[in-house]
Residue frames relative to the residue before (quaternion, step in Angstrom):
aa qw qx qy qz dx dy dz
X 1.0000 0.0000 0.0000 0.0000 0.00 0.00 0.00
X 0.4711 -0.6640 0.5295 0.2385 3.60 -1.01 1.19
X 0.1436 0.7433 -0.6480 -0.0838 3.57 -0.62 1.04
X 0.8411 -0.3773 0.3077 0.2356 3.09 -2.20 0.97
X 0.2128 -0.6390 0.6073 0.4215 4.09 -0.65 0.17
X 0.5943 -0.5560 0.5226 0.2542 2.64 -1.67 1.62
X 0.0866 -0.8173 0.5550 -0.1284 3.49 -1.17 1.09
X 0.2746 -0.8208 0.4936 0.0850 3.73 0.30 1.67
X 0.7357 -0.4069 0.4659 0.2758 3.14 -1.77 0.04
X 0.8395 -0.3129 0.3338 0.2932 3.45 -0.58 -0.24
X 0.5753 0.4416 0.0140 0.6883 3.05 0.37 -2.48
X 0.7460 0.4926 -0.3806 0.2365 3.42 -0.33 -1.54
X 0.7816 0.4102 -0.2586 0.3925 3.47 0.85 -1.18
X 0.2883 0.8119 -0.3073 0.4041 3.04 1.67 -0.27
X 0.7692 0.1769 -0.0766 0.6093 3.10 0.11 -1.75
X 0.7553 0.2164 -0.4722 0.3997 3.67 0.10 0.37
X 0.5941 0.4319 -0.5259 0.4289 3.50 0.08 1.06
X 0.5400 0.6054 -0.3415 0.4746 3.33 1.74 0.51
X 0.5377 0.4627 -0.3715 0.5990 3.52 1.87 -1.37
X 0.7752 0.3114 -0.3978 0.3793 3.82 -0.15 -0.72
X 0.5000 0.4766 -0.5602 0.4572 3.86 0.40 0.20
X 0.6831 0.5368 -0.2664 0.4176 3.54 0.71 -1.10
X 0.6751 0.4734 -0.2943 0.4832 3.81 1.10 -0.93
X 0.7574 0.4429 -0.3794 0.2936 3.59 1.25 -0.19
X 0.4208 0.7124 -0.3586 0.4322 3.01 2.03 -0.50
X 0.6020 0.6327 -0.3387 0.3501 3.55 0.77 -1.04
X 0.7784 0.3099 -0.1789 0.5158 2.99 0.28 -2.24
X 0.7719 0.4378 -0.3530 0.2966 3.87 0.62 0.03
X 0.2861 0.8488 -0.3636 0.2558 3.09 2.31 -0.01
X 0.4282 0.6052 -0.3621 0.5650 4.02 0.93 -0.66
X 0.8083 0.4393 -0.2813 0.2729 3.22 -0.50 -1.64
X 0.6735 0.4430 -0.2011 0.5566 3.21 0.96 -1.79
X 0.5008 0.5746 -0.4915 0.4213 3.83 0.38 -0.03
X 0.8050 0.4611 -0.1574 0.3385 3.21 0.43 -1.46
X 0.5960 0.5493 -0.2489 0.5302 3.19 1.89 -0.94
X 0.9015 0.0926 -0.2719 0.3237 3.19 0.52 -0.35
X 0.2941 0.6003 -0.5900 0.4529 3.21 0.61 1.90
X 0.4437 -0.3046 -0.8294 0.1499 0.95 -2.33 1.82
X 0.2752 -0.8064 0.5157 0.0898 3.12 -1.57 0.78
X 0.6140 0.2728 -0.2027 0.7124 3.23 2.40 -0.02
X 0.7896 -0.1707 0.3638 0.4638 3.31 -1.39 -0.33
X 0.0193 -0.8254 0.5438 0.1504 3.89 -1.10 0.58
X 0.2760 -0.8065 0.5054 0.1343 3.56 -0.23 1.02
X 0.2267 -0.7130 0.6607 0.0605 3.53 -1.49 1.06
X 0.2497 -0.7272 0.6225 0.1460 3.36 -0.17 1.47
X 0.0528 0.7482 -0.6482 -0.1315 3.75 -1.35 0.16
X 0.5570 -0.6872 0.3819 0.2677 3.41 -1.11 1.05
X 0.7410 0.4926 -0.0692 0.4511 3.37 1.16 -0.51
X 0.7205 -0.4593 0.3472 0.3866 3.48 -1.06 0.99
X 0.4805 -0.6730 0.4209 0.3729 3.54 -1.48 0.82
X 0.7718 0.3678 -0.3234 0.4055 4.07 -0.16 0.75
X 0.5703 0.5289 -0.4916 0.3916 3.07 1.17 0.05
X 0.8562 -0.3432 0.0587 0.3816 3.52 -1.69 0.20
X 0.6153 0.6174 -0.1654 0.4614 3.42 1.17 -1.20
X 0.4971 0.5447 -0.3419 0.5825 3.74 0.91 -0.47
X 0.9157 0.1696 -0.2952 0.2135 2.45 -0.33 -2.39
X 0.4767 0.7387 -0.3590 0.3135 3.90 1.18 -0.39
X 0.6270 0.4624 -0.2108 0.5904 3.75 1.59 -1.21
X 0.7185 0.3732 -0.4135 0.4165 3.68 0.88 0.15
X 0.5393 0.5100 -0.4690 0.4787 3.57 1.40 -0.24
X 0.6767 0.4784 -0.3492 0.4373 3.95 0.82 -0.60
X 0.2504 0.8650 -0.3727 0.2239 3.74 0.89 -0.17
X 0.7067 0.5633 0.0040 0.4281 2.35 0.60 -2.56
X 0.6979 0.6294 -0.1414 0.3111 3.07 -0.22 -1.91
X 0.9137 0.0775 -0.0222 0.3983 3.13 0.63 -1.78
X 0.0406 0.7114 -0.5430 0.4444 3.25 2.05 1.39
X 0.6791 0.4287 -0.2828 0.5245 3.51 -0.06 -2.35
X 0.8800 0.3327 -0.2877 0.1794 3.87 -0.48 -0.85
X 0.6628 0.3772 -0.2753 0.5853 3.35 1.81 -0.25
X 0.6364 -0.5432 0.4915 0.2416 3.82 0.92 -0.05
X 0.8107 0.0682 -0.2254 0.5360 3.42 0.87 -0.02
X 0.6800 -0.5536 0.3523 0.3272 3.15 -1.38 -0.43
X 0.2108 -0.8632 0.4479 0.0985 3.21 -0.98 0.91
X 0.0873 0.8568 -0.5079 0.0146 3.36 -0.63 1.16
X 0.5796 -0.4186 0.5855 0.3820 3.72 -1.84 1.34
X 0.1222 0.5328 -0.8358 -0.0514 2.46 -2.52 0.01
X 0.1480 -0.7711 0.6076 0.1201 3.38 -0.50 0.72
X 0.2170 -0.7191 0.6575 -0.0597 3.17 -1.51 1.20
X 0.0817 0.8459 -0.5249 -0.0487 3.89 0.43 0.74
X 0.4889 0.6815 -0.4873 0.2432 3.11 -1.56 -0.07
X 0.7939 0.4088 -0.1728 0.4156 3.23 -1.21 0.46
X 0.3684 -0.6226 0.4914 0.4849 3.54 0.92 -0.53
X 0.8189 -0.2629 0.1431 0.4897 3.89 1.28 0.52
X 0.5011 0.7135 -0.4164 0.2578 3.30 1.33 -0.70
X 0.7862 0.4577 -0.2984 0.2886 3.24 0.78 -1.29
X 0.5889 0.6021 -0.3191 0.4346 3.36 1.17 -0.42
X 0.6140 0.4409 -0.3406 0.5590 3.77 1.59 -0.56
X 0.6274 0.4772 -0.4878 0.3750 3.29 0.94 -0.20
X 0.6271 0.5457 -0.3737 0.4114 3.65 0.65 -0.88
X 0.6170 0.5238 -0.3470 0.4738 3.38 1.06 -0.93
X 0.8208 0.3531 -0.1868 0.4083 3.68 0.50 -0.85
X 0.6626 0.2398 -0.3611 0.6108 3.42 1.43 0.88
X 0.2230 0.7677 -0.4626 0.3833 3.44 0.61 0.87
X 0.1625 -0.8820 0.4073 -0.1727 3.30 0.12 1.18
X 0.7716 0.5027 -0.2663 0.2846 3.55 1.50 -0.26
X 0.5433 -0.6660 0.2504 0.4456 3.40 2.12 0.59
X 0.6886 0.2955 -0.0748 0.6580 3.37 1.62 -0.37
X 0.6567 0.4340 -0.4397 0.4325 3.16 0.87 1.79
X 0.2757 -0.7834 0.5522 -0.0738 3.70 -0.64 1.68
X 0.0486 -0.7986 0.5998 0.0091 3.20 -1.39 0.03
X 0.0790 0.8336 -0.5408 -0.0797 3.02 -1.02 0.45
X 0.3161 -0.7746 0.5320 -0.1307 3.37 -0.59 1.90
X 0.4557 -0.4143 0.7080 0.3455 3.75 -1.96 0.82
X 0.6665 -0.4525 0.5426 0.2378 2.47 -2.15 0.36
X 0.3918 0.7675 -0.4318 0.2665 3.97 0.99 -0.06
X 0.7217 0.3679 -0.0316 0.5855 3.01 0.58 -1.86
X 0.5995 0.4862 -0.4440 0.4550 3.86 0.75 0.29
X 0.7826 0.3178 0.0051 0.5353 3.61 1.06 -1.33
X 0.8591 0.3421 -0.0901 0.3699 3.19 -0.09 -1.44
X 0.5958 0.6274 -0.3090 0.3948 3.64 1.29 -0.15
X 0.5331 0.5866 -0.4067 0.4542 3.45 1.21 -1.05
X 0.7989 0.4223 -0.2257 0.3639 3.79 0.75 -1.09
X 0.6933 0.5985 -0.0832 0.3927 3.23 1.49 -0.44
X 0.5356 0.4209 -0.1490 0.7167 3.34 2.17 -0.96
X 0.6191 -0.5159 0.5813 0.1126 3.61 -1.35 0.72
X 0.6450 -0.0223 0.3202 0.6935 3.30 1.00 -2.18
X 0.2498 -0.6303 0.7339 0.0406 3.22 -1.58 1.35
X 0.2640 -0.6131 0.6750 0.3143 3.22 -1.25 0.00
X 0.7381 0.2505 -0.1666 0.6039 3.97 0.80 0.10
X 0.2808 -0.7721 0.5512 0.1457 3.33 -1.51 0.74
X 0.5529 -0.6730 0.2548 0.4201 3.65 -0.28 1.32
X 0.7363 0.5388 0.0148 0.4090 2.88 0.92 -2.11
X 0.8009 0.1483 -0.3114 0.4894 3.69 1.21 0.31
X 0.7481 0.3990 -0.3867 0.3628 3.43 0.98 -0.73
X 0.4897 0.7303 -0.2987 0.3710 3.70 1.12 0.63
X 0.2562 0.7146 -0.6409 -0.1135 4.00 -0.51 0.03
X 0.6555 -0.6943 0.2695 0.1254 3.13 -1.44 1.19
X 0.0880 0.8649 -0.4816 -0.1113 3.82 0.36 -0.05
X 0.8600 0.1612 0.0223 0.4837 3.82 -0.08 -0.90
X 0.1050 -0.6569 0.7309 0.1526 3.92 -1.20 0.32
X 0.3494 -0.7608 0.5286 0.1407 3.23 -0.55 0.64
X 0.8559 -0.1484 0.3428 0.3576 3.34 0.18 -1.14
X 0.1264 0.8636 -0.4748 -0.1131 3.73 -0.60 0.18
X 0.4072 -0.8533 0.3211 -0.0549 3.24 -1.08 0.36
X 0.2015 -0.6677 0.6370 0.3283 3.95 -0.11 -0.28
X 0.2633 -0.4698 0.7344 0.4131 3.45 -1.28 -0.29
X 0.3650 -0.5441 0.7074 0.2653 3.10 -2.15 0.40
X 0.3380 -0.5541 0.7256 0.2285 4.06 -1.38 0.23
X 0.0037 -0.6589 0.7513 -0.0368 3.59 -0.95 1.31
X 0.0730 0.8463 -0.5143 -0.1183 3.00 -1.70 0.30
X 0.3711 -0.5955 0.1664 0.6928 3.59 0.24 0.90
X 0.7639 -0.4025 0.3945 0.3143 3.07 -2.38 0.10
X 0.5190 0.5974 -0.4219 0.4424 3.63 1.10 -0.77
X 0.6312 0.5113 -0.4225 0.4020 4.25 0.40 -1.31
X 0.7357 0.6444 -0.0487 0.2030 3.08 0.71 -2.10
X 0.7732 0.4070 -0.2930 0.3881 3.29 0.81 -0.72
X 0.5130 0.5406 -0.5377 0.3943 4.03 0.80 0.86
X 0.6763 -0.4413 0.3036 0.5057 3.21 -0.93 -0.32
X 0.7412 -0.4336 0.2822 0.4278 3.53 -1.41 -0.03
X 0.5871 0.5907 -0.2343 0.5015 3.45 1.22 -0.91
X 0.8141 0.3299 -0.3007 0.3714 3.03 0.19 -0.93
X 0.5370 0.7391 -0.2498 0.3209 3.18 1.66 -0.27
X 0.5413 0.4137 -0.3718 0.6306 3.37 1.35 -1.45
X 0.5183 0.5764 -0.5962 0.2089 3.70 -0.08 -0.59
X 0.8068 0.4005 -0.1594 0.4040 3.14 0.28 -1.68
X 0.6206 0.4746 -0.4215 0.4604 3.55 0.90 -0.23
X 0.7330 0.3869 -0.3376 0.4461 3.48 1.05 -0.39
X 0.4798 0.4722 -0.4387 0.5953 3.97 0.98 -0.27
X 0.5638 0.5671 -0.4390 0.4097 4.32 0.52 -0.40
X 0.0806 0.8520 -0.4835 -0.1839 3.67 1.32 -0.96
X 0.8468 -0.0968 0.0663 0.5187 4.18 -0.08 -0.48
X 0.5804 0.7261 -0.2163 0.2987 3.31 1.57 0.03
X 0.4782 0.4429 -0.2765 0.7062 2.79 2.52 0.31
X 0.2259 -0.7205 0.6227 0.2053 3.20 -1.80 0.31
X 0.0514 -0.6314 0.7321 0.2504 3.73 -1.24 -0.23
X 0.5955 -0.5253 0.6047 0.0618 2.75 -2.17 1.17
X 0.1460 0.6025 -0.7772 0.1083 3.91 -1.06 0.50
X 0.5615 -0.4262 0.6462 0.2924 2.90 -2.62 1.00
X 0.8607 -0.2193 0.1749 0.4248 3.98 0.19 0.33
X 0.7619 -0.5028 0.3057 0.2704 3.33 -1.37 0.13
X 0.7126 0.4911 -0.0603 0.4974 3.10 0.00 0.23
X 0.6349 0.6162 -0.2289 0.4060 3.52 1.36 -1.02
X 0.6621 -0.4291 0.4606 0.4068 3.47 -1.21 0.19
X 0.5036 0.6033 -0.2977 0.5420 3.71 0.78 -0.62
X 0.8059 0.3172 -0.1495 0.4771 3.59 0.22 -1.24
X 0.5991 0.4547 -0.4703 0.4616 3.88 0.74 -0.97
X 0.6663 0.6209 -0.3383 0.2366 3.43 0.55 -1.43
X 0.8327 0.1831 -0.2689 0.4480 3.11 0.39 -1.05
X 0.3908 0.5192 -0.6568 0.3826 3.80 0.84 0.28
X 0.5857 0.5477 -0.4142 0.4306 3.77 0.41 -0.42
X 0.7587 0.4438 -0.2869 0.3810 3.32 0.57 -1.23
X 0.5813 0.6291 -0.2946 0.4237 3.41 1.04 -0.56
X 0.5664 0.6143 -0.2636 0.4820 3.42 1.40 -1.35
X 0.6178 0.6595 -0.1255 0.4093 3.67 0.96 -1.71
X 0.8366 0.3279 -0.0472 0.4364 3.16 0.87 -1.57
X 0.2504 -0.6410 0.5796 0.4365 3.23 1.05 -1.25
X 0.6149 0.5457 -0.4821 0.3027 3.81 -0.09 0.61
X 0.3106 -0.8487 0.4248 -0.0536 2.97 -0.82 0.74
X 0.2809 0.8302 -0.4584 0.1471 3.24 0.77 0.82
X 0.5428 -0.5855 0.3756 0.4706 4.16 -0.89 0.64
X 0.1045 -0.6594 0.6647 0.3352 3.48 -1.68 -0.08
X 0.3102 -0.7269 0.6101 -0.0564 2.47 -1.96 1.17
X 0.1527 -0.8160 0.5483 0.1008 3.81 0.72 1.48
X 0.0364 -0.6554 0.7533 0.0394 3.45 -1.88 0.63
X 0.5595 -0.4686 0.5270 0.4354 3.90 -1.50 -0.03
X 0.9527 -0.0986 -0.0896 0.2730 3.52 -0.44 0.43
X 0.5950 -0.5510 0.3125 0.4946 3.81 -0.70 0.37
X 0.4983 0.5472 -0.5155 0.4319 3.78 0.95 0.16
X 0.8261 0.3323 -0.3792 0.2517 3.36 0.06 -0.92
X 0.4157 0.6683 -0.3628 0.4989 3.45 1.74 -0.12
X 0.6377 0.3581 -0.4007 0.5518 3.62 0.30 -0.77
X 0.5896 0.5590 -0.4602 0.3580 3.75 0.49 -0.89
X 0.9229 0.1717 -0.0908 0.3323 3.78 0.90 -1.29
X 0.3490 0.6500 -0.4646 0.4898 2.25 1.55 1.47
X 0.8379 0.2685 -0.2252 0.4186 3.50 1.33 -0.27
X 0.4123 0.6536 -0.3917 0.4994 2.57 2.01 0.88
X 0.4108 -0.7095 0.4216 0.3876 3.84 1.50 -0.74
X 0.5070 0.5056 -0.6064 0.3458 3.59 1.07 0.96
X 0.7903 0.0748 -0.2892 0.5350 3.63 0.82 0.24
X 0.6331 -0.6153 0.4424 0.1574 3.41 -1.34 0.59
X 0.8239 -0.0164 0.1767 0.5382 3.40 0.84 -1.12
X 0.0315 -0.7646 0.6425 -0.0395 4.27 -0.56 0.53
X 0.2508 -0.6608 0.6939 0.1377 3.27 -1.84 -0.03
X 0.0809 0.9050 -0.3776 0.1786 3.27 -0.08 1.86
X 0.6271 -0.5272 0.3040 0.4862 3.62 -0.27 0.16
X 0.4125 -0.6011 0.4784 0.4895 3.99 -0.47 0.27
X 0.5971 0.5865 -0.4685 0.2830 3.94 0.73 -0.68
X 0.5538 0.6230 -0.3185 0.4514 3.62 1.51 -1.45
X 0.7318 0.4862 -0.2023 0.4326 3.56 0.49 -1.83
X 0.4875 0.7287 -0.4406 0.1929 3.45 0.24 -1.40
X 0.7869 0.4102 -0.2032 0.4138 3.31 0.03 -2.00
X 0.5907 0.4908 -0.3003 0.5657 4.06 1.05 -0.78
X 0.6397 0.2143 -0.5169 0.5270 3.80 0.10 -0.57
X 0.5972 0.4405 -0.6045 0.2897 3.70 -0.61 -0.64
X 0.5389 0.6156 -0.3425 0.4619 3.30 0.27 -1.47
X 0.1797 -0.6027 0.7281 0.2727 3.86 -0.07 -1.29
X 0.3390 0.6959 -0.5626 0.2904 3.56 0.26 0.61
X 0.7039 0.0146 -0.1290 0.6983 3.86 1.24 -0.80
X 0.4512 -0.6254 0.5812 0.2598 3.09 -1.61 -0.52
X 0.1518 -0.8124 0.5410 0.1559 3.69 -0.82 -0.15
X 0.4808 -0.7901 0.3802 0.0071 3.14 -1.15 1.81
X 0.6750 -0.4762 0.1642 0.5392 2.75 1.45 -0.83
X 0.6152 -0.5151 0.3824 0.4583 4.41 -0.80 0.10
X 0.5083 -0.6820 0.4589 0.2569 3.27 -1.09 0.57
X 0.4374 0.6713 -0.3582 0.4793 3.63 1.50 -0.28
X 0.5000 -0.6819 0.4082 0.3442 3.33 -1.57 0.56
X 0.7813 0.2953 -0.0848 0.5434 3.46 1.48 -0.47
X 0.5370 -0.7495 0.1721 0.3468 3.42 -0.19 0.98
X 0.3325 -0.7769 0.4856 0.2238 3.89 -0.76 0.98
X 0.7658 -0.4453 0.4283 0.1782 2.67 -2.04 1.29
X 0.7372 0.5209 -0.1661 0.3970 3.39 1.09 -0.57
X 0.7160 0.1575 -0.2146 0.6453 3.42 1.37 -0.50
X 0.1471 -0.8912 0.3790 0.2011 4.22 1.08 -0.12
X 0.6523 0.5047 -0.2254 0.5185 3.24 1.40 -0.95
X 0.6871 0.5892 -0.2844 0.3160 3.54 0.97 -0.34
X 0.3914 -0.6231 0.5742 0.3590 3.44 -0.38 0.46
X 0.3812 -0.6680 0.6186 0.1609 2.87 -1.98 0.97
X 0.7690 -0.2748 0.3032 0.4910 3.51 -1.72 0.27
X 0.8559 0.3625 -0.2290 0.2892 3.62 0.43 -1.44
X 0.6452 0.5335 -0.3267 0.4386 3.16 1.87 -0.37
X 0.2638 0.7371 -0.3502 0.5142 3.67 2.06 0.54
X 0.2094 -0.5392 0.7096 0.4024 3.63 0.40 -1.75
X 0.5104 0.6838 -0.3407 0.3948 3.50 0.68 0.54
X 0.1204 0.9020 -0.3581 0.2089 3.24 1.47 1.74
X 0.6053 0.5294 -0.3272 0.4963 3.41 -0.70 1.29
X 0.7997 0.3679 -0.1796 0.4392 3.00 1.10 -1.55
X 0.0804 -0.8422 0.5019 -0.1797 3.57 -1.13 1.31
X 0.0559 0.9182 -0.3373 0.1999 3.50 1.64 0.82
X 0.3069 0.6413 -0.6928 0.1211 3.86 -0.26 0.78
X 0.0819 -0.6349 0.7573 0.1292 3.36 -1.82 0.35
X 0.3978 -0.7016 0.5912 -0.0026 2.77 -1.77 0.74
X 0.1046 -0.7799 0.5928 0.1712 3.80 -0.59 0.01
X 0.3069 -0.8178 0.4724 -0.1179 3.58 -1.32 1.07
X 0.0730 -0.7371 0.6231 0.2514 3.66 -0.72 0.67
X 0.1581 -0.6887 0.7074 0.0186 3.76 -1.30 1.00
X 0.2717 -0.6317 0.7260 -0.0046 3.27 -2.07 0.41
X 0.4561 -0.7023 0.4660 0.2857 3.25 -1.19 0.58
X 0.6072 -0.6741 0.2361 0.3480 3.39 -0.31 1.18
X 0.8139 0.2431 -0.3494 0.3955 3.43 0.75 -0.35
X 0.2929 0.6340 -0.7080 0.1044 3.56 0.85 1.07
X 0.7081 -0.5521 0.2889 0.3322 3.41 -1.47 -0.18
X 0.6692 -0.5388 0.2577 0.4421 3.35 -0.74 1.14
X 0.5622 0.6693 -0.3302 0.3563 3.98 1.07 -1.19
X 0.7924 0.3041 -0.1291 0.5128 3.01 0.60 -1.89
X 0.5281 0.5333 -0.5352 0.3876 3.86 0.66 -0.05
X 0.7274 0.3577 -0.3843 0.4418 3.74 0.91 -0.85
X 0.4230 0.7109 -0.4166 0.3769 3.46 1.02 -0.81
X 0.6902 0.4668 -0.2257 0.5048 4.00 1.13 -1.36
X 0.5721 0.5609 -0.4493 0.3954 3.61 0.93 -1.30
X 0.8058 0.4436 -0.2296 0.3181 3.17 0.44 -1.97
X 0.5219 0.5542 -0.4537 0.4634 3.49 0.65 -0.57
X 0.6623 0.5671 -0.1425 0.4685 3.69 0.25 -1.54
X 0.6969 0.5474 -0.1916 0.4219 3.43 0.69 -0.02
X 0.7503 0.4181 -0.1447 0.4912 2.65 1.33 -0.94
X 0.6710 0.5084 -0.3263 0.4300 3.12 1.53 -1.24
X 0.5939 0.6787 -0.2544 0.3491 3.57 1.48 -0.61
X 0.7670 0.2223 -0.1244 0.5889 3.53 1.23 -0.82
X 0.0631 0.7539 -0.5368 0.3736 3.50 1.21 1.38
X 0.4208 -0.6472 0.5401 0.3351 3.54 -0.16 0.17
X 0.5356 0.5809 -0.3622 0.4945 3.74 0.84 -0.99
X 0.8819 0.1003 -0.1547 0.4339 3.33 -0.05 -1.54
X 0.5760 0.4702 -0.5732 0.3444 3.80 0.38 0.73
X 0.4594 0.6964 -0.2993 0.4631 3.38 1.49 -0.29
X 0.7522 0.2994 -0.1530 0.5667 3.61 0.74 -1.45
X 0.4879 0.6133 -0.3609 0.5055 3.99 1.41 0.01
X 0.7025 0.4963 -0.1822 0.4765 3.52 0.81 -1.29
X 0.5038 0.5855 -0.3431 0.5345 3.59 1.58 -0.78
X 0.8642 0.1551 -0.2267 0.4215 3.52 0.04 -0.83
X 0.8686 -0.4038 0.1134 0.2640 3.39 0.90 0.92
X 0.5193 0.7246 -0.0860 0.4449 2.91 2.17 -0.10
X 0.0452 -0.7541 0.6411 0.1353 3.93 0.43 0.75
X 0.2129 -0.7631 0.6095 0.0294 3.34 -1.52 0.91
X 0.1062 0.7615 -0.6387 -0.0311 3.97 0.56 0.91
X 0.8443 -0.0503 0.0694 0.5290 3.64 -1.36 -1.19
X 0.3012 -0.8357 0.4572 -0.0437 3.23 -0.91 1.32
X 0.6363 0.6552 -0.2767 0.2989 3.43 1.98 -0.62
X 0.6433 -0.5002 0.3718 0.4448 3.73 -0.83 0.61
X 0.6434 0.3544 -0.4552 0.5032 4.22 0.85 0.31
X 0.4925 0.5761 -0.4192 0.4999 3.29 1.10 -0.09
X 0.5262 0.6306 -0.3131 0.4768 3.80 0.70 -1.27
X 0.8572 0.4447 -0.1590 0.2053 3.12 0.00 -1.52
X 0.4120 0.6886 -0.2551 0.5395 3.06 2.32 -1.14
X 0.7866 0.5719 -0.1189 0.2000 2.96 0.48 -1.58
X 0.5791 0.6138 -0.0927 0.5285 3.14 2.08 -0.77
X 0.5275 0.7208 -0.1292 0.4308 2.57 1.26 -1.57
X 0.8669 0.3164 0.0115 0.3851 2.95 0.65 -1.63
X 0.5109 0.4538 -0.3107 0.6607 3.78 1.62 -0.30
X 0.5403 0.5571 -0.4795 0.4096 3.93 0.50 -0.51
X 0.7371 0.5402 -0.1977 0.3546 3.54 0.95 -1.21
X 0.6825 0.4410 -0.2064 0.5451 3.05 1.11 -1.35
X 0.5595 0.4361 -0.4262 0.5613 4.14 0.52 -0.80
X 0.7456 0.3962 -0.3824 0.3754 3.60 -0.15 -0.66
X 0.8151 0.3704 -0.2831 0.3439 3.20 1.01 -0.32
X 0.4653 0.7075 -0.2318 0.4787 3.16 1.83 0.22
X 0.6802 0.4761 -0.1832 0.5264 2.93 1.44 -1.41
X 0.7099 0.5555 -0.2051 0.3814 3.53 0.90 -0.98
X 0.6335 0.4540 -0.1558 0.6068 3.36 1.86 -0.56
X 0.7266 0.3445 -0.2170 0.5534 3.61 0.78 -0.30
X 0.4420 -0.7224 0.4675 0.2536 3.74 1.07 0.06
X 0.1366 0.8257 -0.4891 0.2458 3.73 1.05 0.63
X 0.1252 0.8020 -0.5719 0.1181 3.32 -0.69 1.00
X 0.6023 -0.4860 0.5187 0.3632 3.63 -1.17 0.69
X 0.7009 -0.5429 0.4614 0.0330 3.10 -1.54 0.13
């Protein structure tokens, strides 16, 4: 038997075209969460002085990933430590709308190097972005630099503790390196740690240090200039990125093999959603042609960029620093 559609009062349909608005909000309540994060301002904490490589890299992403998340994105810089403190803030950070974006130091090389963290790499962290990697370049003022190579190590080694080198901090790629290099070479100059590759370049052309291991982006703007010079890459074999430079091995400077890298983290317990929600965004803005182009300018090769990459990547420098450090007696300051 054909029966009538059932057909309510008024009020009645009223309130039931409220329960089923209400049943979809629910079962879509998740979704719309997720959609509408970030819901404030997100802030990129960086461990490092405001110009040095790490900044200057977290201010070119800013932008970009304003337009793609909808809000605004703002640096803060948190130096010190050779980075620690800024991974710490990052890795107690508690307002869902806090990032970072850290060297590979504090990720790897610190556990072996610090007595006591105040953070653990390997838990209070999820991964999201590689940024970039790198050799360090060896500057030295222009005065060391301009003899030949020979006659150079000479003088750096007849100089015996009476030079210094400059590093963004203990612990840093800057610092392992050239304790290595020193090992390699016999020389022996002091280290002398500061908060970012600015103030190093600063005392380097001021004459409180002599020589550093720095990113080509930091150096760059001084070698043109002719203000420093460069000795050679921190890599055993010479990089695509600097080509004209000698490498470590083309130095006599066996063993030594020094890239760093630079990274966007989270605090491990944002939410899985919004951690991929960052990868994926980040990805894209990263292998843009534009920005691998204007990355590669300041010295920065940009291959697989995704947060399993990252993780490899840790994974793998955790192993090797520990084992560098643990074989070469490397200590902090």
């Amino acid at each position: 038997m054909h029966m009538p559609p059932l057909r309510l009062p008024q009020g009645c349909r009223s309130l039931w075209s409220w329960a089923l608005a209400c049943l979809s909000l629910i079962a879509a309540g998740p979704s719309l969460a997720e959609d509408a994060w970030p819901s404030k301002p997100l802030r990129i904490i960086v461990g490092y002085a405001s110009g040095s490589s790490p900044d200057v890299q977290a201010r070119m992403l800013a932008e970009p990933l304003s337009q793609a998340l909808g809000q605004a994105v703002v640096v803060e810089n948190r130096p010190g430590a050779g980075g620690n403190i800024g991974a710490d803030a990052i890795a107690k950070a508690q307002d869902g709308h806090t990032i970072g974006l850290i060297g590979n130091g504090p990720l790897t090389s610190s556990p072996f190097l610090y007595a006591k963290l105040p953070y653990n790499p390997l838990t209070d962290f999820a991964p999201i972005a590689l940024i970039g990697s790198a050799p360090l370049v060896w500057v030295t003022a222009k005065a060391h630099s301009e003899r030949q190579w020979a006659a150079t190590l000479s003088y750096f080694q007849s100089q015996g503790d009476k030079q210094a080198y400059g590093s963004v901090g203990a612990g840093s790629g800057g610092h392992l390196g050239m304790e290595l290099i020193k090992q390699a070479l016999k020389i022996q100059p002091l280290h002398v740690p500061f908060n970012g590759g600015p103030a190093v370049l600063n005392a380097l052309l001021g004459g409180q240090v002599q020589m550093a291991l720095l990113p080509t982006s930091t150096v760059n703007p001084l070698l043109q200039a002719g203000k420093l010079d460069a000795l050679a890459v921190s890599s055993a074999k010479r990089s695509p990125l600097a080509p004209t430079l000698a490498s470590m091995e083309d130095i006599g400077a066996k063993g030594v093999n020094i890239e760093v890298w630079n990274a966007v983290m989270a605090p491990a317990h944002m939410p899985a959603a919004h951690q991929v929600r960052l990868s994926q965004e980040l990805e894209k803005i990263l292998t843009a042609r534009e920005m691998r182009q204007k990355l590669f300018v300041q010295g920065w090769r940009v291959d697989d960029v995704s947060a399993k990459s990252l993780a490899r990547r840790m994974a793998q420098d955790t192993r090797s620093y520990r084992e560098l450090i643990e074989r070469n007696h490397i200590q902090i300051d």
